[in-house]
N, C-alpha and C positions, 0 to 999 in steps of 0.2 A: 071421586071422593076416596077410594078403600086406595086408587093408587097414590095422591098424596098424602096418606096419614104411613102407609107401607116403606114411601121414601123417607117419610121423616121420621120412621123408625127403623129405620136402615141409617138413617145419616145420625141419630141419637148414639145408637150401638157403636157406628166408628170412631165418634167422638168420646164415648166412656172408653174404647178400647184404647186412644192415644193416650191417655193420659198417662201419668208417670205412676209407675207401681213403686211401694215402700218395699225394701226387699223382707222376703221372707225368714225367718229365724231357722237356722237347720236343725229337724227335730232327730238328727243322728244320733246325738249322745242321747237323746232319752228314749231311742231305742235299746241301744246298747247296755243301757241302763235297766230295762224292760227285761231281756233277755239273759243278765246277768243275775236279777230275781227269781227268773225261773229256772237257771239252771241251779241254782242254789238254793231252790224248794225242793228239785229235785233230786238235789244230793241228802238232803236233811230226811227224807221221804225213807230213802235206799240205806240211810243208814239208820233208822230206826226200825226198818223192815229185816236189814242182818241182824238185831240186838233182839229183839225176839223172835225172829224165826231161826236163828242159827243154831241152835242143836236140830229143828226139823231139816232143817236145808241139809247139815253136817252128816245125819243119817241117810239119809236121799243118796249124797254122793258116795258115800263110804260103799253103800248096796250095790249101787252101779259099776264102782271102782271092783269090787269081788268077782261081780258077773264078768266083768271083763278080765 
């Protein structure tokens, strides 16, 4: 009995596996798309981080730039 339900669920599976596949949609541009989000958060990020911090950033380097 567990070996005939075993077979016919081994012969089930070959049979869903031949079937013919729809092909898939390539989801590259909506990577590309993803990634070009975030790099342009992260640019909007960095530039509202020089707008107010750039006089503290400015004095930072100036201090360093003496020392040296």
């Amino acid at each position: 009995m567990v070996t005939r339900a075993y077979l016919w669920t081994l012969s089930l599976a070959d049979d869903l596996w031949q079937l013919p596949r729809t092909p898939r949609r390539s989801a590259t541009g909506q990577g590309l798309a993803e990634y070009a989000l975030i790099l342009a958060l992260i640019a909007i990020i960095a530039i509202l981080a020089l707008i107010f911090l750039g006089s503290q950033i400015r004095g930072i380097l100036s201090n360093v730039g003496k020392s040296v």
